[in-house]
C-alpha positions as CSV (number, residue, x, y, z in Angstrom):
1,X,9.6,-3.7,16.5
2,X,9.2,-0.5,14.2
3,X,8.2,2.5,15.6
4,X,4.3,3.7,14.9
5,X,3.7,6.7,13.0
6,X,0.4,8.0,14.8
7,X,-1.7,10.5,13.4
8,X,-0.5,12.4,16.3
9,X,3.2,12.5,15.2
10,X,2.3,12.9,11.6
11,X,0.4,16.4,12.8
12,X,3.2,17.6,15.1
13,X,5.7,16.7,12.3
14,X,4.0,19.2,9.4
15,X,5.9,17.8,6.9
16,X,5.7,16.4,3.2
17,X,6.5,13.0,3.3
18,X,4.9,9.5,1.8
19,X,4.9,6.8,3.5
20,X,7.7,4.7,2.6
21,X,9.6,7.4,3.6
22,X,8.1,7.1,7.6
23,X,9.0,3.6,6.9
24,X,12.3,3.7,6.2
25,X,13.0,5.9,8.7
26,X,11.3,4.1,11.5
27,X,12.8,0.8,10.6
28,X,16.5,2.6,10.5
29,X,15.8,3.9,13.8
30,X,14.9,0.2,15.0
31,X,17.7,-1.2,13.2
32,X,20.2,0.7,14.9
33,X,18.6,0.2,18.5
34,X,20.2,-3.4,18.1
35,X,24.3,-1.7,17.3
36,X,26.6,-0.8,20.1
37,X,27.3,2.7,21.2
38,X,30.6,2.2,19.7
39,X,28.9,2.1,16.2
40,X,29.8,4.7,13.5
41,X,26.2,6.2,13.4
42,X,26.8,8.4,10.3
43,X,28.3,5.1,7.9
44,X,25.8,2.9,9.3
45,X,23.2,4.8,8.5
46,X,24.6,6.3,5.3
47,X,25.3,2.8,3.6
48,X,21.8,2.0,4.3
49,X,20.8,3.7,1.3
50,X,23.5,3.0,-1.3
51,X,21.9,2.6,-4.3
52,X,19.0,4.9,-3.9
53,X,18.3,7.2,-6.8
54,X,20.0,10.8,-7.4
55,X,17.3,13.1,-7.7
56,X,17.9,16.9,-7.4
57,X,15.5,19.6,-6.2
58,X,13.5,17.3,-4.1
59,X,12.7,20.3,-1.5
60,X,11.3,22.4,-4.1
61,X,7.5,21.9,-3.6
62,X,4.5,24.2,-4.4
63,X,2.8,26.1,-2.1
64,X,4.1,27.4,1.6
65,X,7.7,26.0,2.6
66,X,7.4,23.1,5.1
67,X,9.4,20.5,5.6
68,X,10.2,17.6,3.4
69,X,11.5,14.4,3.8
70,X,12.4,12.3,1.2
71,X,14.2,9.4,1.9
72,X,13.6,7.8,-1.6
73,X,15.0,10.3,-3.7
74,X,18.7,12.3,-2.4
75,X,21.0,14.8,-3.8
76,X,24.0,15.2,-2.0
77,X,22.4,17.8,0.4
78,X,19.9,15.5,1.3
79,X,21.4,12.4,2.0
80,X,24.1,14.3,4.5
81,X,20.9,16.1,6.4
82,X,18.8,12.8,6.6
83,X,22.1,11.0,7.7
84,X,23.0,13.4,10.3
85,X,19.3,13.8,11.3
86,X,19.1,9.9,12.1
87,X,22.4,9.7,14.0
88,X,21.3,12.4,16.7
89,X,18.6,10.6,16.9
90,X,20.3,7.5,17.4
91,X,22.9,9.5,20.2
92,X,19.8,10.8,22.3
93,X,17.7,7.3,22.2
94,X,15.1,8.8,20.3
95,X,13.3,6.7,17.8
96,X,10.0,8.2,16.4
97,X,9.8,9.7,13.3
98,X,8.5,12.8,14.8
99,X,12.2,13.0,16.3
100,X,13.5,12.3,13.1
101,X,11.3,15.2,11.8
102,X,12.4,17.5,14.5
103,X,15.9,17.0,14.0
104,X,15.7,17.5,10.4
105,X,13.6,20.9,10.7
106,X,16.5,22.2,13.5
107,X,19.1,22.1,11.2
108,X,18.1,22.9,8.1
109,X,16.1,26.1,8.6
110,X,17.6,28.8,10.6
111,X,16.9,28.3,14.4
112,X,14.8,25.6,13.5
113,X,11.9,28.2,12.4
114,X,10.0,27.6,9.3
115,X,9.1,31.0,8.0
116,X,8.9,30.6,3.7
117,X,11.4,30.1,1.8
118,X,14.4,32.4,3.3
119,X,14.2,30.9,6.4
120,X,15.5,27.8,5.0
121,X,19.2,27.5,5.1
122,X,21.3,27.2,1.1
123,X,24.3,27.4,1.5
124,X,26.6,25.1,3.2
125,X,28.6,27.4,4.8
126,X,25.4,29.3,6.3
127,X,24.7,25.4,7.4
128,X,27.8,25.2,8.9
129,X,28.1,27.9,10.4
130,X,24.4,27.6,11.9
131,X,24.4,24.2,13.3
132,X,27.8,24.7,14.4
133,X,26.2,27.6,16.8
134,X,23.5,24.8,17.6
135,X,25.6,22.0,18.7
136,X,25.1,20.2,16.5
137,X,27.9,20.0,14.1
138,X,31.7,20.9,14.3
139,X,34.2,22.5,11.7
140,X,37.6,20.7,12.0
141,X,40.1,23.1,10.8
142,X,43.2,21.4,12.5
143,X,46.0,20.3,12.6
144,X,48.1,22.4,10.2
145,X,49.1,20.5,8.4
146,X,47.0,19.1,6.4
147,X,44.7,21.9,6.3
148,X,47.1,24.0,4.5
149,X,44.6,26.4,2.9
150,X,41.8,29.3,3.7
151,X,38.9,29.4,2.4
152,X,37.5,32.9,1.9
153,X,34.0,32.5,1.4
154,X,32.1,35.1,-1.7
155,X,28.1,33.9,-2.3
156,X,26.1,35.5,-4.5
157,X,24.5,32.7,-7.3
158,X,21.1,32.8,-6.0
159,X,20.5,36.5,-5.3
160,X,22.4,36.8,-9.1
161,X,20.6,34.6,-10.7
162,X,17.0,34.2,-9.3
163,X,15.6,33.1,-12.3
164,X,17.0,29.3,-11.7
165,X,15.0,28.9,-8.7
166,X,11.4,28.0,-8.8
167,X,10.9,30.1,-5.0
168,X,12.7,33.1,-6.2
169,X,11.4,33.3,-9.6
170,X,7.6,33.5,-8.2
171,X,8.6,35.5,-5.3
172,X,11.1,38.1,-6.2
173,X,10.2,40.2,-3.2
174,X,12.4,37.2,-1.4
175,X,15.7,38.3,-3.4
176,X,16.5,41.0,-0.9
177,X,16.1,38.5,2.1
178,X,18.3,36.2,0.2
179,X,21.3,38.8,-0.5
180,X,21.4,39.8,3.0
181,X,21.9,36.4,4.1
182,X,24.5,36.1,1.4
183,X,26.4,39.0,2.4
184,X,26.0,37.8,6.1
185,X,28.6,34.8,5.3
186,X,30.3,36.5,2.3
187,X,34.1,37.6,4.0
188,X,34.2,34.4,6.4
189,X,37.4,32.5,6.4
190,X,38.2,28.7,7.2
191,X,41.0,26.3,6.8
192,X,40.8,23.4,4.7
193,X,42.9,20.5,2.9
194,X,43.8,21.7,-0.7
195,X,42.9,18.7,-2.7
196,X,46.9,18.3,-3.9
197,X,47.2,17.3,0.2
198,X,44.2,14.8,0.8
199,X,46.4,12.1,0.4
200,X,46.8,8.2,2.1
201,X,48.7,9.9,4.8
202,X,49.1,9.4,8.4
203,X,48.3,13.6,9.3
204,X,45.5,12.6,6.7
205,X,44.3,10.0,8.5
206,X,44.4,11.4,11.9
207,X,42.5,14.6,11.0
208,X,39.7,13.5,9.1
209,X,37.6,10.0,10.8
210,X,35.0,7.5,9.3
211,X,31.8,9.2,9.0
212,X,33.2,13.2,8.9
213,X,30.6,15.2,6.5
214,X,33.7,16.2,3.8
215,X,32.6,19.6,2.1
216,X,34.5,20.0,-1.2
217,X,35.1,23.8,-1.7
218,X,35.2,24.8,-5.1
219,X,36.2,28.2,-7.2
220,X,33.1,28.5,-8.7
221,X,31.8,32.7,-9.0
222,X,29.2,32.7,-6.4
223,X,29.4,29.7,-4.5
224,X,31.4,28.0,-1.5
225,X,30.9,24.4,-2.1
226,X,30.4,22.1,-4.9
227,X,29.5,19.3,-3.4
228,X,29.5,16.6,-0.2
229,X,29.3,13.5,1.0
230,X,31.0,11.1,4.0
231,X,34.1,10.0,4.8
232,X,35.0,6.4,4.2
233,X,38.6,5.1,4.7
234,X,40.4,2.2,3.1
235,X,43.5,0.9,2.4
236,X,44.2,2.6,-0.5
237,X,43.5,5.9,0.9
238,X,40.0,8.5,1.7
239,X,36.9,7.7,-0.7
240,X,33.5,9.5,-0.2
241,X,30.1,8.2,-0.1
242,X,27.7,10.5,-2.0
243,X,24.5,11.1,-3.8
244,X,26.3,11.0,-7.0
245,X,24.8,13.1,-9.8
246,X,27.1,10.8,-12.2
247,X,26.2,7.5,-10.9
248,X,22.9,8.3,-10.7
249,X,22.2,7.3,-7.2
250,X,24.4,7.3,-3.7
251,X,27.6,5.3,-3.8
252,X,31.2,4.5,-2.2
253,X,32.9,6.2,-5.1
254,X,35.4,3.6,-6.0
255,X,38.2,5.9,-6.9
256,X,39.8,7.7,-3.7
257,X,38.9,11.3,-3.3
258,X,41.8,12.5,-4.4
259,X,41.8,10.6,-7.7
260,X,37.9,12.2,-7.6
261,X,38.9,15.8,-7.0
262,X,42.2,15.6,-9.4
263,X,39.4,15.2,-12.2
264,X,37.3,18.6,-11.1
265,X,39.3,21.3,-12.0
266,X,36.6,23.4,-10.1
267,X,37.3,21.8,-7.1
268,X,39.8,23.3,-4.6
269,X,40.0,21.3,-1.7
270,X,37.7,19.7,1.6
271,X,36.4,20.7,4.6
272,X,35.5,18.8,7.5
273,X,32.4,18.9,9.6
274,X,32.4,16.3,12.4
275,X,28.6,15.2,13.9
276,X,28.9,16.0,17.3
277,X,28.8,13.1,20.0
C-alpha cells in the first residue's frame, strides 16, 4: 500500500515538488518494504529511474530557496541525493515522503538549515565533507593501492564567475558568502584512483562495492569534480550509472568507466563515497 501524502506532511515538508514526484517517491518507498535487508539500497533504487530525462538546473527556482524535489527531471547531482535520500530512508524503516523530504534537506544544505541560497551546499567536496561530519556518508580513501593519487582541492568558479548563476547574478551581495565557503575547502587533500588504475582488478574490486557514489575529479580551473554517478560491477570491469548529459537521461553507461574516463581528457581520476549502513 503507498504511503499518503497528507496535507500535514506536505506543510512540514516546505518543499517544491508536483505530484508525481510524491508519487514516485512513496511507491519506491513501498516497493522496497517488500526487499530483504540484504538488498543493495542505492542500485535498487538508482535503476528505478533509468531512462528518466537529463535535465540540468532543476533546483534553480524563483523566489526564496526551499527545497526541491524533482524526481522527474535529474542531473547527475540530483539523481545521487534523491538516491541516497531514499536508501536512508529505506535503512531507518521510514516511508513517508515527509522522511524522504527530510533526509533530502539534511544533506544538501549545510546542517540541514535552509537559510537562501548559500546555505545550500555546491560543491561536492563541501558535500562530502558535510555529510561525512553528519553520518551520513563515508570517503573511502583506502587501500593504497589503488588510490594512488591526492587530490588537492582549489574552488573558485562560482565566486569567479557569478554571472552564470541565476542566484548570484540577482544577488551579488551573496558572492562574498560564497568565496568564504570556497576558501573554507580550497587546500583539502584526499586520495583517489587515477583513472589509468580503475581497472577490472581484484584491489579494484575490493575497494570500491556495488552502489559506492564514484566522484570523478577533474583538472578543470575552479572546480573539484566533474561529475558522478554509482557504481555498477560486471564482468568486464566498473561501469557507472549516471544522469548522463550525453544520453540525455540516466543510464548504465555501457562502456566501463575506464573506457569512459580514457575519453575526458579533463578527467583525473574517482573518488569513492560509500552510504553509510
Amino acid at each position: 500500500m503507498l504511503c499518503c501524502l497528507t496535507m500535514k506532511a506536505r506543510q512540514a515538508s516546505g518543499a517544491v515538488y508536483e505530484k508525481a514526484d510524491s508519487i514516485t517517491v512513496c511507491r519506491l518507498l513501498s516497493e522496497v518494504r517488500q526487499q530483504p535487508r540484504s538488498t543493495n539500497f542505492p542500485l535498487f533504487f538508482a535503476r528505478k529511474f533509468i531512462d528518466r530525462p537529463y535535465v540540468a538546473h532543476t533546483l534553480e527556482k524563483d523566489g526564496a530557496e526551499r527545497l526541491v524535489v524533482n524526481t522527474r527531471q535529474l542531473d547527475c547531482t540530483t539523481l545521487v541525493e534523491t538516491v541516497t535520500a531514499l536508501t536512508l530512508c529505506a535503512k531507518a524503516g521510514e516511508y513517508t515522503f515527509a522522511a524522504f523530504c527530510k533526509r533530502l534537506q539534511a544533506m544538501r544544505y549545510h546542517n540541514g538549515v535552509i537559510d537562501r541560497y548559500p546555505s545550500r551546499i555546491h560543491y561536492f567536496t563541501d558535500w562530502i565533507v558535510s555529510n561525512s561530519k553528519a553520518g551520513i556518508v563515508s570517503e573511502i580513501q583506502k587501500p593504497n593501492p589503488p588510490f594512488t593519487a591526492v587530490q588537492t582541492v582549489n574552488v573558485g568558479y562560482m565566486s569567479q564567475h557569478p554571472d552564470s548563476y541565476k542566484a548570484l547574478k540577482r544577488h551579488p551581495e551573496y558572492v562574498p558568502e560564497i568565496k568564504a565557503m570556497e576558501n573554507r575547502i580550497t587546500g583539502m587533500k584526499f586520495r583517489f584512483i587515477p583513472k589509468s588504475k580503475v581497472l577490472n582488478t581484484k584491489a579494484m574490486r575490493e575497494a570500491v562495492k556495488d552502489g559506492d557514489i564514484i566522484a570523478i575529479t577533474c583538472k578543470k580551473a575552479g572546480l573539484d569534480i566533474a561529475h558522478l554517478g554509482f557504481a555498477v560491477w560486471r564482468k568486464d570491469g566498473l561501469h557507472l550509472l549516471n544522469a548522463s548529459q550525453l544520453h540525455k537521461k540516466v543510464v548504465e553507461e555501457p562502456m566501463t568507466l575506464g573506457q569512459y574516463l580514457s575519453q575526458h581528457a579533463s578527467h583525473t581520476g574517482i573518488r569513492i563515497i560509500r552510504i553509510n549502513k
